[in-house]
C-alpha positions, 0 to 999 in steps of 0.5 A: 568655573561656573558661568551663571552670570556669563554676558552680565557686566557689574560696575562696582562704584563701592568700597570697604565690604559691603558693595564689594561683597556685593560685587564679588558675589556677582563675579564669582558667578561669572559677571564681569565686574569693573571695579571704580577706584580714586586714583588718590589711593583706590578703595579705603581697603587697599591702604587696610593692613597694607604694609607695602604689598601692592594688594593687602589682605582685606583687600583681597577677600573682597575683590577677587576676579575683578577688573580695577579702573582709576576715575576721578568721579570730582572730574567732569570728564571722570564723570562722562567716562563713567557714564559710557561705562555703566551704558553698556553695563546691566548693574550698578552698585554704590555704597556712598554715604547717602546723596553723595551720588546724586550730587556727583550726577551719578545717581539712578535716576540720571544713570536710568536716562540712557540706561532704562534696563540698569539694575542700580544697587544702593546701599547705605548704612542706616537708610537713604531717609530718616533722622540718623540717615548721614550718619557714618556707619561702619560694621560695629555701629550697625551691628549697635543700632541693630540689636545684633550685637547684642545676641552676642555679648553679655550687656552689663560687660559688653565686648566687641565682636567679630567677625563684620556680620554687619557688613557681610550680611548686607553684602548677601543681601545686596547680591540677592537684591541685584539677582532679583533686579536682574530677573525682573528686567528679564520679563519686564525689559526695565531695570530698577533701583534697589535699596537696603541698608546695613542696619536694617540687613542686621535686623532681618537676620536676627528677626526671630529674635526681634519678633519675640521681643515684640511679642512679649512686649505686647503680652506685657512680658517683662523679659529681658533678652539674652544672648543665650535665649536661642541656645536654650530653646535650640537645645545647642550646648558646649562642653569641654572633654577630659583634655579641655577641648570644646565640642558642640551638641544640637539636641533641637526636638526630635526626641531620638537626639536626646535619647543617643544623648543620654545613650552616649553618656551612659545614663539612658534613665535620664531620657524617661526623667519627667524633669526632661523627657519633653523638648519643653521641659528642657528648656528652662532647666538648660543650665542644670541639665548643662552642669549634670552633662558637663560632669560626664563629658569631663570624663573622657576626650573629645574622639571618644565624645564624637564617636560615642554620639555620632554613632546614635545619630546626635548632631556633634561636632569640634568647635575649632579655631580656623586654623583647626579647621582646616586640618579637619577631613571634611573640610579638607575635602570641601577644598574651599581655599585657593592661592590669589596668584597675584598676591600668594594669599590664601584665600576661601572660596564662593561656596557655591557649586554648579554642575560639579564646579566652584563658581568662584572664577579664582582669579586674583585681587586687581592692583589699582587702575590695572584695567583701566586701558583695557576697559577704556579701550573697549569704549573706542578710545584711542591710546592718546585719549586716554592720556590726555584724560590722564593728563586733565586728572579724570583718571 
């Protein structure tokens, strides 16, 4: 394992995807994460698909490697523990809905008192201000508000999506956020608060997009979006060989892509064609050169495709299902699942490497309150003190 973040210590007040995608990413590059959890069942993701395993499937994909702890946040003597917690903490994270944690006396400016180099994540889904500000937002509504969603379906049927980008983006903004934060306080000795939202993570991803809106808005373009428009002006197709099974194609614009193309399918004229022998010209004509492709494709299986184009240089692959994946060579090698020790899941690791090793500590999804002694200890309290704020509720 790889021990980037070794000495650094994550408290994780955050539950479903976006704060614990946050805090997972810290922890698979070797911070300790302590993970704050309701007593009344812990985060909403444990009772996700739960059945009766002690930790459930979404669960664990978002929480491995951490330490759990139960508070009662509502206890005033939940609350003390927890600030002696994040004393002797570098990172908070949160994802509340917004004042929540201010009202609890848990917020960043309370917390910075008698911890000026914390770096405090906050994350909301449409912003801590503004006229929707309180509203509930989960993935589909961010990914709505956003316009991502839309880059993704057609609109006069539109159909739900998946996977949560919405949330998985905000969570690696988030871990960017922090990491910042962190060498900030480095040169300045100071920590800080950082901000962002779901809505506005979804938005930064589809900026290209939202950017050309605005630019034909301003040139008076009356040009509706389409989910295919990167497609045509990357030059990304799909096809379907002999058998029916899809495979990809990136032509972009070095001309040698479409040249091995034309090459592969046995037409080479078709490169010096006027109607598409420039990247531009291709564009527009997308669905035709589309249809005139197809055809050959149909003609032959998809190794005999693979092979044909990526012995000319042109950018191919499969489109497989996960399960397909999984049994490719390449992704084989890249050896990125491991087994939860505690649950036996299949998980996928952090794909980050440093000095030739994942730095994804693998270590197994916490069940509820697991830590919680050995966390409390570590602050000096005595096994009856701890007890007796199991006793009074705080824990």
């Amino acid at each position: 394992m790889a021990n980037l973040l070794n000495g650094i210590r994550v408290v994780e007040n955050a539950n479903v995807i976006t704060g614990p995608l946050v805090g997972m990413i810290l922890g698979d590059l070797g911070a300790d994460v302590v993970k704050i959890e309701n007593p009344e069942g812990g985060d909403q993701f444990r009772g996700w698909d739960a059945g009766t395993a002690r930790v459930n499937l979404a669960f664990a994909n978002y929480n491995r490697g951490k330490r759990s702890i139960t508070l009662n946040l509502r206890s005033p003597a939940g609350v003390q523990i927890f600030r002696r917690i994040v004393n002797e903490s570098d990172v908070v994270i949160e994802n509340f809905r917004p004042g929540v944690a201010n009202r609890l006396g848990i917020g960043y400016d309370e917390l910075s008192k008698d911890n000026p180099g914390l770096v405090y994540c906050e994350i909301t889904g449409m912003g801590a201000t503004g006229p929707l500000h309180d509203r509930p937002t989960f993935d589909a509504i961010a990914q709505a508000m956003s316009g991502l969603w839309s880059t993704f379906t057609d609109m006069d049927q539109p159909q739900a999506i998946g996977p949560p980008m919405a949330d998985q983006l905000t969570g690696i903004y988030g871990a960017c956020a922090v990491l910042a934060g962190l060498v900030s306080r480095q040169k300045t000795g100071l920590g800080t608060k950082v901000s962002l939202n779901m809505v506005s993570a979804a938005m930064s991803f589809i900026g290209a997009e939202i950017s050309s809106f605005v630019e034909d808005d301003r040139k008076g373009v009356l040009r509706e979006q389409k989910k295919t428009d990167r497609a045509h002006g990357s030059q990304s197709y799909a096809f379907l060989d002999s058998d029916g099974k899809p495979f990809a194609i990136h032509l972009s614009s070095p001309p040698k892509f479409w040249e091995g193309l034309c090459a592969a399918v046995g037409h080479p004229e078709l490169a010096s064609d006027p109607r598409y022998d420039t990247h531009g010209k291709r564009i527009p004509l997308y669905d035709e050169l589309h249809a005139t492709l197809a055809a050959f494709f149909a003609g032959q299986n998809r190794d005999y495709w693979i092979g044909e184009l990526t012995g000319r240089d042109v950018p191919c692959a499969p489109i497989y299902s996960p399960g397909e994946s999984l049994r490719d060579p390449q992704i084989q090698h890249l050896d990125m699942l491991w087994k939860d020790p505690t649950s036996g899941y299949s998980l996928v690791r952090s794909p980050i490497q440093h000095a030739g090793q994942f730095a994804a500590a693998d270590g197994a999804a916490p069940w509820l309150g697991q830590h919680t002694v050995e966390v409390l200890s570590s602050l000096g309290l005595a096994e009856d003190e701890i007890e007796a704020l199991r006793d009074d509720g705080a824990l």
